[in-house]
PyMOL commands that place a pseudoatom at each C-alpha (Angstrom):
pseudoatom trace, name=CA, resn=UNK, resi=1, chain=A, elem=C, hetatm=0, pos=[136.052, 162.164, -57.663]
pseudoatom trace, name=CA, resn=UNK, resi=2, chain=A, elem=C, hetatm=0, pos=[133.766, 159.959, -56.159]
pseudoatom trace, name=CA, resn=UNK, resi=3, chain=A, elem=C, hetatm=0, pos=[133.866, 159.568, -52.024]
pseudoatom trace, name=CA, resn=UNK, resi=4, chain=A, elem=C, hetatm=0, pos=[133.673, 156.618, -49.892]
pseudoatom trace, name=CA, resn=UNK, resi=5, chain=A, elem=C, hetatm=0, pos=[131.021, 156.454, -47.776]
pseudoatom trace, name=CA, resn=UNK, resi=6, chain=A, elem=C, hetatm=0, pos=[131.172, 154.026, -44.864]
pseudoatom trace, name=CA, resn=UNK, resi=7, chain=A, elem=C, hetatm=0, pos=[128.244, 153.006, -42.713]
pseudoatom trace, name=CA, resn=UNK, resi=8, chain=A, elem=C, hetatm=0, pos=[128.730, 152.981, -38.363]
pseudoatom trace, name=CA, resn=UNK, resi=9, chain=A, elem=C, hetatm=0, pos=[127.306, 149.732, -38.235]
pseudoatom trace, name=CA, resn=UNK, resi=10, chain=A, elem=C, hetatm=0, pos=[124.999, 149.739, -35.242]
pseudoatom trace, name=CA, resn=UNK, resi=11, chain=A, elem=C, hetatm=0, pos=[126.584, 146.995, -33.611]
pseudoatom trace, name=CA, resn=UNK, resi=12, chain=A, elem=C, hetatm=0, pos=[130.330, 147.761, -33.634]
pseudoatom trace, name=CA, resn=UNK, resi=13, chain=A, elem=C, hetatm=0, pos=[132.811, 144.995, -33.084]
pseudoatom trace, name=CA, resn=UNK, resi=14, chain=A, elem=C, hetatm=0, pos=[133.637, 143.775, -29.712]
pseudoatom trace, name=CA, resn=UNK, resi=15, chain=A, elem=C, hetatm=0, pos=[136.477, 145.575, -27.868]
pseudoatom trace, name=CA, resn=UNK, resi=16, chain=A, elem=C, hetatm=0, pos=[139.275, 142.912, -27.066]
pseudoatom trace, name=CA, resn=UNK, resi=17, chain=A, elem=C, hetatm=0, pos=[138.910, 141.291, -23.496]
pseudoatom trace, name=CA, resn=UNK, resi=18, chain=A, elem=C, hetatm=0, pos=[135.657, 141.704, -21.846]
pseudoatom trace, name=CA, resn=UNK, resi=19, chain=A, elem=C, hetatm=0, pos=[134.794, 145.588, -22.720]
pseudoatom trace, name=CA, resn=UNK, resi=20, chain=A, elem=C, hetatm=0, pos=[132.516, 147.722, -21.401]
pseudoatom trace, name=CA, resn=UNK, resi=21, chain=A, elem=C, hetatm=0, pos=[128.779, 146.084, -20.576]
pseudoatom trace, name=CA, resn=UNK, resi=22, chain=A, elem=C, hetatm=0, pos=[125.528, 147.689, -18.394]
pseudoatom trace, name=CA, resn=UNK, resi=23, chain=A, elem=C, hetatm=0, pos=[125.943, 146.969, -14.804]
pseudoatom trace, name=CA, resn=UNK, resi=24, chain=A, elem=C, hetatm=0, pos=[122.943, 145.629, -14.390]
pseudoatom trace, name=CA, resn=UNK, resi=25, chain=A, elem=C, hetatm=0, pos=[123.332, 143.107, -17.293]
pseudoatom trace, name=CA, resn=UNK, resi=26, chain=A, elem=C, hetatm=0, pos=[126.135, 141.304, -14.668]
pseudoatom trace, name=CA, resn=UNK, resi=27, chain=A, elem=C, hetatm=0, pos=[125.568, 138.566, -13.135]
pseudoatom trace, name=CA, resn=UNK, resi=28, chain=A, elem=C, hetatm=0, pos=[126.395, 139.264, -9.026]
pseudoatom trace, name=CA, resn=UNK, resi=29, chain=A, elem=C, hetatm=0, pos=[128.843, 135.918, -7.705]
pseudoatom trace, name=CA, resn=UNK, resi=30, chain=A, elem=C, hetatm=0, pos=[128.567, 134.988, -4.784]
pseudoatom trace, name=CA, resn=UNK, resi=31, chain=A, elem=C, hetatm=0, pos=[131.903, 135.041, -3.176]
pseudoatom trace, name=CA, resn=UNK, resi=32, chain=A, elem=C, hetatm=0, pos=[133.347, 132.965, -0.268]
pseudoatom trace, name=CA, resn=UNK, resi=33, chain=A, elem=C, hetatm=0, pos=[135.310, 134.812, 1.959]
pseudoatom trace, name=CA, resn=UNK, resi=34, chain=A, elem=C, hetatm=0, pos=[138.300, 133.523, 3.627]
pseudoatom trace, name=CA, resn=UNK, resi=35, chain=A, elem=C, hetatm=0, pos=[138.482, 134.629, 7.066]
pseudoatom trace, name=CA, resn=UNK, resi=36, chain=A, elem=C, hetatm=0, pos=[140.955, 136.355, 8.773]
pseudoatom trace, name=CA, resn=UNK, resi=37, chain=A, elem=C, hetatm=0, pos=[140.241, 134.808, 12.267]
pseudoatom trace, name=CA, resn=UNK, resi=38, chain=A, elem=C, hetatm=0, pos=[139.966, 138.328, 13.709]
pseudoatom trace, name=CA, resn=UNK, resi=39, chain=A, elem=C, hetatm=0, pos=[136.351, 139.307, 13.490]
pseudoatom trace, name=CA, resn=UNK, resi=40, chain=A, elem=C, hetatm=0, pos=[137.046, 143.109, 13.423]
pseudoatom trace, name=CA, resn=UNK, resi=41, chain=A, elem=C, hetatm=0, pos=[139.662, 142.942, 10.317]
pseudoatom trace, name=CA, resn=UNK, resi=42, chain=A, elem=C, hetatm=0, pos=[136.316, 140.246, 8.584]
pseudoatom trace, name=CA, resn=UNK, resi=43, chain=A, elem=C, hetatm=0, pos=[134.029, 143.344, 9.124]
pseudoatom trace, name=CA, resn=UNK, resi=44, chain=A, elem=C, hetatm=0, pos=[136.378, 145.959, 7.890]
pseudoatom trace, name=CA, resn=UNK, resi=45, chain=A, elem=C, hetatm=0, pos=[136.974, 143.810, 4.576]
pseudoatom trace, name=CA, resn=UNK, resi=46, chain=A, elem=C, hetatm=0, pos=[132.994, 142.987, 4.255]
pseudoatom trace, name=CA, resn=UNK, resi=47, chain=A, elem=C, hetatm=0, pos=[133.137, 140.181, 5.905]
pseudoatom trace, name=CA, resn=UNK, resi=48, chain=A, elem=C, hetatm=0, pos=[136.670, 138.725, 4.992]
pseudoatom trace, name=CA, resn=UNK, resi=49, chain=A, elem=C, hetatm=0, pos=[138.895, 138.396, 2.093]
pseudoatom trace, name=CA, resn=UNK, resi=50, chain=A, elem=C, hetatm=0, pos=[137.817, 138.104, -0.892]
pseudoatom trace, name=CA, resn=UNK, resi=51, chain=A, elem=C, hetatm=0, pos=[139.655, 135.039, -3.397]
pseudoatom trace, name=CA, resn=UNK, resi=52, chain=A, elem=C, hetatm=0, pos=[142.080, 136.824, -5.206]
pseudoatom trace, name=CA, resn=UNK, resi=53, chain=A, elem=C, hetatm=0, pos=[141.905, 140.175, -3.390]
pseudoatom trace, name=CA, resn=UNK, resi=54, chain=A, elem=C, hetatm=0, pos=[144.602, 142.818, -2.744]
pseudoatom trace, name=CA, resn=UNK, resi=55, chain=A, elem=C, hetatm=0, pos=[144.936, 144.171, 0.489]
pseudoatom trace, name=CA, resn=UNK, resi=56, chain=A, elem=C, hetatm=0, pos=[147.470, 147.209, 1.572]
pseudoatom trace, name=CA, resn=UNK, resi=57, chain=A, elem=C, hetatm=0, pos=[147.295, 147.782, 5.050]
pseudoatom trace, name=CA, resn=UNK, resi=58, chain=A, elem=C, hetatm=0, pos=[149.418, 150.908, 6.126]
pseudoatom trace, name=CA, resn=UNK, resi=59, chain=A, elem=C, hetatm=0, pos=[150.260, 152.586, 9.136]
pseudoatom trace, name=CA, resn=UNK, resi=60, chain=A, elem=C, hetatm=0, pos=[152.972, 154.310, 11.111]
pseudoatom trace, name=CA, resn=UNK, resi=61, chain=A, elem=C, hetatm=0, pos=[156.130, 152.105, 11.954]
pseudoatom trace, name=CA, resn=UNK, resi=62, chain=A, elem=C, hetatm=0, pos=[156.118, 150.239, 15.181]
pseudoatom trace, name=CA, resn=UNK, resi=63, chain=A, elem=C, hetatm=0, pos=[152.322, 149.868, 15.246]
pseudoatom trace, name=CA, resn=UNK, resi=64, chain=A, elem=C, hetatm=0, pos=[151.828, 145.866, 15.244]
pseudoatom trace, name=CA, resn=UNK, resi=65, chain=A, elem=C, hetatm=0, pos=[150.973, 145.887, 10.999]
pseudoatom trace, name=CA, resn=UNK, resi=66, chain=A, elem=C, hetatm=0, pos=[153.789, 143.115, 11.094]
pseudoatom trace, name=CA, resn=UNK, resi=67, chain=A, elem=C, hetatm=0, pos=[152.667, 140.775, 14.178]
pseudoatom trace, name=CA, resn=UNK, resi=68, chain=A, elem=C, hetatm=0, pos=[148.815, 141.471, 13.152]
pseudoatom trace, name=CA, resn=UNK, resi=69, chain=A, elem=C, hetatm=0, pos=[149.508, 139.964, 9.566]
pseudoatom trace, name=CA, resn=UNK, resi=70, chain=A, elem=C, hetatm=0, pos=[151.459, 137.182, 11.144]
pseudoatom trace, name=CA, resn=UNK, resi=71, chain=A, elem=C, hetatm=0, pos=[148.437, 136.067, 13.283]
pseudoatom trace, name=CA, resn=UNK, resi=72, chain=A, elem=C, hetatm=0, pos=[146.353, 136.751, 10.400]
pseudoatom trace, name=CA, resn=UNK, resi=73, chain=A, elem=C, hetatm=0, pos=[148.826, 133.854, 8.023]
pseudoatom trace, name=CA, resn=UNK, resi=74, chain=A, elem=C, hetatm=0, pos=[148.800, 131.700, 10.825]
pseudoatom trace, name=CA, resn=UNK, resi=75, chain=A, elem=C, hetatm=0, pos=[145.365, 131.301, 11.067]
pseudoatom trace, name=CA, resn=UNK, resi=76, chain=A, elem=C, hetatm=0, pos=[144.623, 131.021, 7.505]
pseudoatom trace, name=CA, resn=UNK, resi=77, chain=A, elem=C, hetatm=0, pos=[147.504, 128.063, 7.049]
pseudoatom trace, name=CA, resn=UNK, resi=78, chain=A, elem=C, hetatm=0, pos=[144.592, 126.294, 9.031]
pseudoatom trace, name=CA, resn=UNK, resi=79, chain=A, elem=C, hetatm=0, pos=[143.498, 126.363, 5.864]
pseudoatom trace, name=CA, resn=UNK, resi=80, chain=A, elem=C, hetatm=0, pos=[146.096, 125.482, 3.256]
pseudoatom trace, name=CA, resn=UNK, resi=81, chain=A, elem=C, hetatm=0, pos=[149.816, 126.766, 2.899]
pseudoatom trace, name=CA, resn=UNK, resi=82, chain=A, elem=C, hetatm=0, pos=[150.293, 130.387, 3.782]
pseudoatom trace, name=CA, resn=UNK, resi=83, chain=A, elem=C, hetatm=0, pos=[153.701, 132.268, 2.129]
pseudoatom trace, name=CA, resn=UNK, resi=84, chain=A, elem=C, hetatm=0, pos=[154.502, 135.108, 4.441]
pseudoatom trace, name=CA, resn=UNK, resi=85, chain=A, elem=C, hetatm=0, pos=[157.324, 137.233, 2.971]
pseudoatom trace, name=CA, resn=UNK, resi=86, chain=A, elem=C, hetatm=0, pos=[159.440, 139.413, 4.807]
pseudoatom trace, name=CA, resn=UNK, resi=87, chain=A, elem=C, hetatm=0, pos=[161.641, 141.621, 2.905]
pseudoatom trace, name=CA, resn=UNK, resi=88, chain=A, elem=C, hetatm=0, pos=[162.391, 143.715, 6.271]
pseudoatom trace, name=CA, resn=UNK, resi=89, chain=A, elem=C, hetatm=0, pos=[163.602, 140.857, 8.911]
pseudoatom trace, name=CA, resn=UNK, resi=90, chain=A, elem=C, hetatm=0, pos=[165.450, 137.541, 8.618]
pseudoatom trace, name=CA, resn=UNK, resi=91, chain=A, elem=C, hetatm=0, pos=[163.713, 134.536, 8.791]
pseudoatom trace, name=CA, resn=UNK, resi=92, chain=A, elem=C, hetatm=0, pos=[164.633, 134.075, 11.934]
pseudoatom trace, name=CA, resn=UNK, resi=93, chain=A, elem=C, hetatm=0, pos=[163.599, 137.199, 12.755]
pseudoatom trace, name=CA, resn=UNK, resi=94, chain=A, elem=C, hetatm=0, pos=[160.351, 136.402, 12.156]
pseudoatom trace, name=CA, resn=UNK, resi=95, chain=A, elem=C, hetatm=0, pos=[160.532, 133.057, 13.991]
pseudoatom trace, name=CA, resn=UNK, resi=96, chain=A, elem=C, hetatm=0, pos=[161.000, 134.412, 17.149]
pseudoatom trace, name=CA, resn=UNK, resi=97, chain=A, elem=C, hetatm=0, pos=[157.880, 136.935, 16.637]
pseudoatom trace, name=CA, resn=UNK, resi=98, chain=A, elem=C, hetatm=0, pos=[155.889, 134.061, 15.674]
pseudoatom trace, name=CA, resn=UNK, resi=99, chain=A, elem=C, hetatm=0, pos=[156.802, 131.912, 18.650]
pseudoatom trace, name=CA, resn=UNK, resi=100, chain=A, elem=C, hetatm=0, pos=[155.631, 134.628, 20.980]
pseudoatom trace, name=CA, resn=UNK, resi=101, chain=A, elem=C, hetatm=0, pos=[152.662, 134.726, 19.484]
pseudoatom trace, name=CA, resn=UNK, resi=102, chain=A, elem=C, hetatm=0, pos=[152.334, 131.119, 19.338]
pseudoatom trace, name=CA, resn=UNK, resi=103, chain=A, elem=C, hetatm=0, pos=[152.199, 131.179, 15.324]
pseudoatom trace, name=CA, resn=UNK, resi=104, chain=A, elem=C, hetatm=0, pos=[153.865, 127.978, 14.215]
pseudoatom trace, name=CA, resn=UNK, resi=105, chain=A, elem=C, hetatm=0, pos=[152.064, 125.973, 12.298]
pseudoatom trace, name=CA, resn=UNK, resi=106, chain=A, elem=C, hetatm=0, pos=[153.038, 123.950, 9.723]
pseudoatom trace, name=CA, resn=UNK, resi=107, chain=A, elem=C, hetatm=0, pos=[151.657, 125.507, 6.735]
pseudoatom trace, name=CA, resn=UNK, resi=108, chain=A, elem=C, hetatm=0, pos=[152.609, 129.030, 7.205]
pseudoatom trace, name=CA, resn=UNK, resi=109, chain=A, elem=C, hetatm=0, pos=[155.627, 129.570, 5.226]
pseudoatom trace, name=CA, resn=UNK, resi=110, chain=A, elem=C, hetatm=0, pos=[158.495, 131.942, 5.632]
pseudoatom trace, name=CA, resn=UNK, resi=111, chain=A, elem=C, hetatm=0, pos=[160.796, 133.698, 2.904]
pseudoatom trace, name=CA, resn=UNK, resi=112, chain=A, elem=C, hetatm=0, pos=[163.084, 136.829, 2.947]
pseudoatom trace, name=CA, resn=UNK, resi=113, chain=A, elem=C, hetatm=0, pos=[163.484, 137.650, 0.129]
pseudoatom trace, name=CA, resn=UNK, resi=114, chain=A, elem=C, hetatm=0, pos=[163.596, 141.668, -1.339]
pseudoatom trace, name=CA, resn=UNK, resi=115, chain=A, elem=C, hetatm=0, pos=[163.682, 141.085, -4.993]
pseudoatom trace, name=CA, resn=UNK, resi=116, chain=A, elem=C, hetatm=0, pos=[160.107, 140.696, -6.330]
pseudoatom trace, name=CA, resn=UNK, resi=117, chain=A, elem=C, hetatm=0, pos=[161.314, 138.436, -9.050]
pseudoatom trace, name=CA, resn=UNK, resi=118, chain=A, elem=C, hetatm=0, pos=[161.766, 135.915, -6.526]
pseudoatom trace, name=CA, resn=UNK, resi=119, chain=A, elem=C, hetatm=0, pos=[158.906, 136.814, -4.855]
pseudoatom trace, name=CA, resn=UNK, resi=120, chain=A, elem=C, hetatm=0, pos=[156.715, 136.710, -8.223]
pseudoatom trace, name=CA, resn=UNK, resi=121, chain=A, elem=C, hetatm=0, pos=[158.540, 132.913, -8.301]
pseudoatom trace, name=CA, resn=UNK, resi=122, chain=A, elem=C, hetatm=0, pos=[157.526, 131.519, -4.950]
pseudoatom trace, name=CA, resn=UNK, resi=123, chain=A, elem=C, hetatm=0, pos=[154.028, 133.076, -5.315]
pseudoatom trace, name=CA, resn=UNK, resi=124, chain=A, elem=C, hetatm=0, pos=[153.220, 131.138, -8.587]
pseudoatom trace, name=CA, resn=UNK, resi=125, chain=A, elem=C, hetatm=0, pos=[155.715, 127.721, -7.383]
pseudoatom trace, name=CA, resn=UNK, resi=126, chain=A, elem=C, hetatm=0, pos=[152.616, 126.579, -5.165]
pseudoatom trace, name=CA, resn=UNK, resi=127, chain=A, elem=C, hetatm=0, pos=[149.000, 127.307, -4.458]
pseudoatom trace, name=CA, resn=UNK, resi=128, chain=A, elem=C, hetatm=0, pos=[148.736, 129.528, -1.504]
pseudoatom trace, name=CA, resn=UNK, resi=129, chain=A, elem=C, hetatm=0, pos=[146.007, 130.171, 0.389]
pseudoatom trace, name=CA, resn=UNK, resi=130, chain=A, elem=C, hetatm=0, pos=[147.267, 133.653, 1.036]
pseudoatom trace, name=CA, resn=UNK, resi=131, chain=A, elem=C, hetatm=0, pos=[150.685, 135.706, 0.949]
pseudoatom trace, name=CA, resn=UNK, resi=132, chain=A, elem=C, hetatm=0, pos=[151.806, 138.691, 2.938]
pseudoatom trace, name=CA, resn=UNK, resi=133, chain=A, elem=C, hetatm=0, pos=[154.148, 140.664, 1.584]
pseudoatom trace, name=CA, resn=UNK, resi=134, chain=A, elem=C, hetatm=0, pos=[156.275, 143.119, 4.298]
pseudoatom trace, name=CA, resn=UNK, resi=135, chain=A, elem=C, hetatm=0, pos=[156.959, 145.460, 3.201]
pseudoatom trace, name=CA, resn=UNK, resi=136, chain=A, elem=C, hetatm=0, pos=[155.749, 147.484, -0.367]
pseudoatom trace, name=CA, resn=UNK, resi=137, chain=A, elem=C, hetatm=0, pos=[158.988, 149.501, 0.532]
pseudoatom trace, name=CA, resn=UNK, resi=138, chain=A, elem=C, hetatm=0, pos=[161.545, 147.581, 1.336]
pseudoatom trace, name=CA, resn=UNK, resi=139, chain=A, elem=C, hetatm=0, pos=[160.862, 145.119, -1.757]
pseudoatom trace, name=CA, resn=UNK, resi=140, chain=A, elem=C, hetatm=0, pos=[162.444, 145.734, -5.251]
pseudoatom trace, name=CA, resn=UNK, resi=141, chain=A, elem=C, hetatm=0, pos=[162.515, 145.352, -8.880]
pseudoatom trace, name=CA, resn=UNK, resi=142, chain=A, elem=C, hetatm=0, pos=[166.168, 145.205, -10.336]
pseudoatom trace, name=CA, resn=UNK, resi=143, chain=A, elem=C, hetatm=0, pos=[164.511, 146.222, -13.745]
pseudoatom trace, name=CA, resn=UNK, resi=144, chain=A, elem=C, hetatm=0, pos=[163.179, 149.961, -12.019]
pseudoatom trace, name=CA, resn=UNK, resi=145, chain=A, elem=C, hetatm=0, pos=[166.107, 151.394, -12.052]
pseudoatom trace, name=CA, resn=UNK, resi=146, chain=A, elem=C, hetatm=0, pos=[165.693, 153.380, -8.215]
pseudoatom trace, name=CA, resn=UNK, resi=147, chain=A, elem=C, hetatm=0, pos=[166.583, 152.454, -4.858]
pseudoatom trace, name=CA, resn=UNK, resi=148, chain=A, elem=C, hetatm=0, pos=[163.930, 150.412, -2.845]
pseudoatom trace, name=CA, resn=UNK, resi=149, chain=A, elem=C, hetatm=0, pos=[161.097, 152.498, -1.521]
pseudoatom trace, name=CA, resn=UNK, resi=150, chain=A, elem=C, hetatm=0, pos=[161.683, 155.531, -3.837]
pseudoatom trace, name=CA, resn=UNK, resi=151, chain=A, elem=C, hetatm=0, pos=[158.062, 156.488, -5.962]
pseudoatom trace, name=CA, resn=UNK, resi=152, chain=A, elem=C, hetatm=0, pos=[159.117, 154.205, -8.892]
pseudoatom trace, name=CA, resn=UNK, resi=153, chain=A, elem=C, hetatm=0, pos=[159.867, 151.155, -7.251]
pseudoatom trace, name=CA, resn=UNK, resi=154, chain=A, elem=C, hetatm=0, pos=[156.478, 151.602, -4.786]
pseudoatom trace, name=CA, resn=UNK, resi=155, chain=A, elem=C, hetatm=0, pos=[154.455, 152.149, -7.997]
pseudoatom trace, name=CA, resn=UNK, resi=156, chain=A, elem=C, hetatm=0, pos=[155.721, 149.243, -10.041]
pseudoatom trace, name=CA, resn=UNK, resi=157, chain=A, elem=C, hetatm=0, pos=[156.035, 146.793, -6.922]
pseudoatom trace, name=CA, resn=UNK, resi=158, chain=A, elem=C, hetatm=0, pos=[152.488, 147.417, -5.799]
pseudoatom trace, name=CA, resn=UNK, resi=159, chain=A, elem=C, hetatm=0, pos=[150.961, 147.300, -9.510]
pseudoatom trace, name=CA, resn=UNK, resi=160, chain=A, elem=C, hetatm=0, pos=[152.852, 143.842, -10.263]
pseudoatom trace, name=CA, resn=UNK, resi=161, chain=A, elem=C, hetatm=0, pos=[151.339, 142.260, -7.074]
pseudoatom trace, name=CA, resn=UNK, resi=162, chain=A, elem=C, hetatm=0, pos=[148.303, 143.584, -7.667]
pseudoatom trace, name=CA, resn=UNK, resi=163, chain=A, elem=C, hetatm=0, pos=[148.542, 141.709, -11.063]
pseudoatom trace, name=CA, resn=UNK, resi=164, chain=A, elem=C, hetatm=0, pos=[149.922, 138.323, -9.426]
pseudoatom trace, name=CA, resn=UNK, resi=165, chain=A, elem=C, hetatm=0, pos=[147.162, 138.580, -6.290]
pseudoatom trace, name=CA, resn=UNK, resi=166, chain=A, elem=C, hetatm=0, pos=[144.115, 138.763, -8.715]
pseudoatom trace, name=CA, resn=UNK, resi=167, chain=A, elem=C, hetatm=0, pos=[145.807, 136.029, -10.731]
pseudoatom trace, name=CA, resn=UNK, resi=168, chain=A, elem=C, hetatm=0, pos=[146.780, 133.701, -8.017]
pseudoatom trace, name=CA, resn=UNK, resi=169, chain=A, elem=C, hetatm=0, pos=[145.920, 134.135, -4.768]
pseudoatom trace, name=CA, resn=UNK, resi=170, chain=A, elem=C, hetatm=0, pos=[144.828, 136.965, -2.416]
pseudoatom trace, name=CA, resn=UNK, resi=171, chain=A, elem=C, hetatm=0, pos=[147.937, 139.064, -1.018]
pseudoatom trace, name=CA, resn=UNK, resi=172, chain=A, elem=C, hetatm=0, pos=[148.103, 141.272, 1.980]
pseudoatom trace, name=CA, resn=UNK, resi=173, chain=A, elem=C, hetatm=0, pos=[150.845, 144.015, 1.749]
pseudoatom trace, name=CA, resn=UNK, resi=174, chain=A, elem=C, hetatm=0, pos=[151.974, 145.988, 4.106]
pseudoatom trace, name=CA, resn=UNK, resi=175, chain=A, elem=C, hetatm=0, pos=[153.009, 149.991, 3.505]
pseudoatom trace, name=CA, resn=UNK, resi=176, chain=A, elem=C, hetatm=0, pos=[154.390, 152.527, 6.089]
pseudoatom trace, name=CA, resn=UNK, resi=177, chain=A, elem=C, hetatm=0, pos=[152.883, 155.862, 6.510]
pseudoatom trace, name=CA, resn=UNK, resi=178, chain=A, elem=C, hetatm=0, pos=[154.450, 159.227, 7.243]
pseudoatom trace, name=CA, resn=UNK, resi=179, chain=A, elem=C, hetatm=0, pos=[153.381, 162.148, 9.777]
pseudoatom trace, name=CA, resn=UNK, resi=180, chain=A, elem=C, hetatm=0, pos=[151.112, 163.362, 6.860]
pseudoatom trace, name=CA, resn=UNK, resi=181, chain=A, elem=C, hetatm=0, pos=[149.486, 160.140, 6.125]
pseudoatom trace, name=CA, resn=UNK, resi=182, chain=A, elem=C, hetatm=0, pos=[150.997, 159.325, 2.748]
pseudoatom trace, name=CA, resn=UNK, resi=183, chain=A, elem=C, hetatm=0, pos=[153.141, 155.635, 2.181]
pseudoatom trace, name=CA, resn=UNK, resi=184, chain=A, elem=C, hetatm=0, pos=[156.971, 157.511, 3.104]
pseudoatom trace, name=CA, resn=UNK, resi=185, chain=A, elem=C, hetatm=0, pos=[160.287, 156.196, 1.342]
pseudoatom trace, name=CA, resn=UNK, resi=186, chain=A, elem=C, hetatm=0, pos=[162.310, 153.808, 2.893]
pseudoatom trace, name=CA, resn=UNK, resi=187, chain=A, elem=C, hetatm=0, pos=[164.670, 154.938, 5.589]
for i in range(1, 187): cmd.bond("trace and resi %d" % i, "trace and resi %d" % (i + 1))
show_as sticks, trace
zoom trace
């Protein structure tokens, strides 16, 4: 019985999508940054966001991650249109944290909204500049069947934005952090 013999061909076919190559056979882009308009959160991000980026900024509740990402969306509506989405607060809400802060401007954008199927919508109905999503636990996906905030729906909301952001735009999202310094359920 005779056996098959089959030759590795030195140059094996191409793995689908862009496969592994050599670092240093990569090109290096340049990228624009978008600023943040605070110079401290530019320097902590390398000198400010990057285009299609994906930022989670977490921290114990009550510590200003909500009001710093609003001054952050107001400034960047300067801009283009800015779609700040509050799963945690009504609209209104948000309004009156804005107007303190003297964040109105036309192009920053306002939605509560908890399911990210709407969310997913309004992200890809217009091209933002940059969206803000608050908060990673407090949003939802009907399809994961668990409550809001619980380890599924935190895992599959922050991978699927994390898909949409370095699709579409960059997104900022916000997480809450227990006493031992890991994202905590919703309460």
């Amino acid at each position: 019985m005779e056996q098959e013999i089959v030759s590795k061909s030195p140059n094996p076919s191409p793995l689908p999508g862009d496969g592994p190559v050599p670092i240093t056979t990569v090109e290096s882009d340049r990228m624009e940054r978008i600023s943040t308009g605070i110079l401290e959160v530019d320097r902590v991000l390398g000198g400010g966001m990057v285009p299609n980026g994906y930022f989670l900024l977490g921290g114990d509740p009550g510590i200003g991650k909500s009001t710093l990402l609003l001054q952050i969306a107001s400034y960047v509506s300067r801009e283009g249109p800015v779609l700040y989405v509050t799963a945690e607060e009504s609209r209104g809400q948000t309004r009156i944290r804005a107007g303190r802060l003297g964040a109105l401007p036309q192009d920053l954008y306002i939605m509560a909204e908890g399911n990210v199927e709407r969310v997913e919508e309004a992200i890809r109905s217009k091209h933002w500049k940059l969206v803000v999503v608050d908060s990673l636990q407090t949003v939802y996906d009907p399809e994961i069947e668990s409550a809001p905030g619980s380890v599924g729906q935190v895992r599959g909301i922050a991978a699927r934005l994390m898909r949409i952001a370095k699709a579409v735009c960059p997104i900022f999202l916000v997480g809450h952090v227990n006493k031992e310094g890991s994202m905590r359920p919703a309460s």
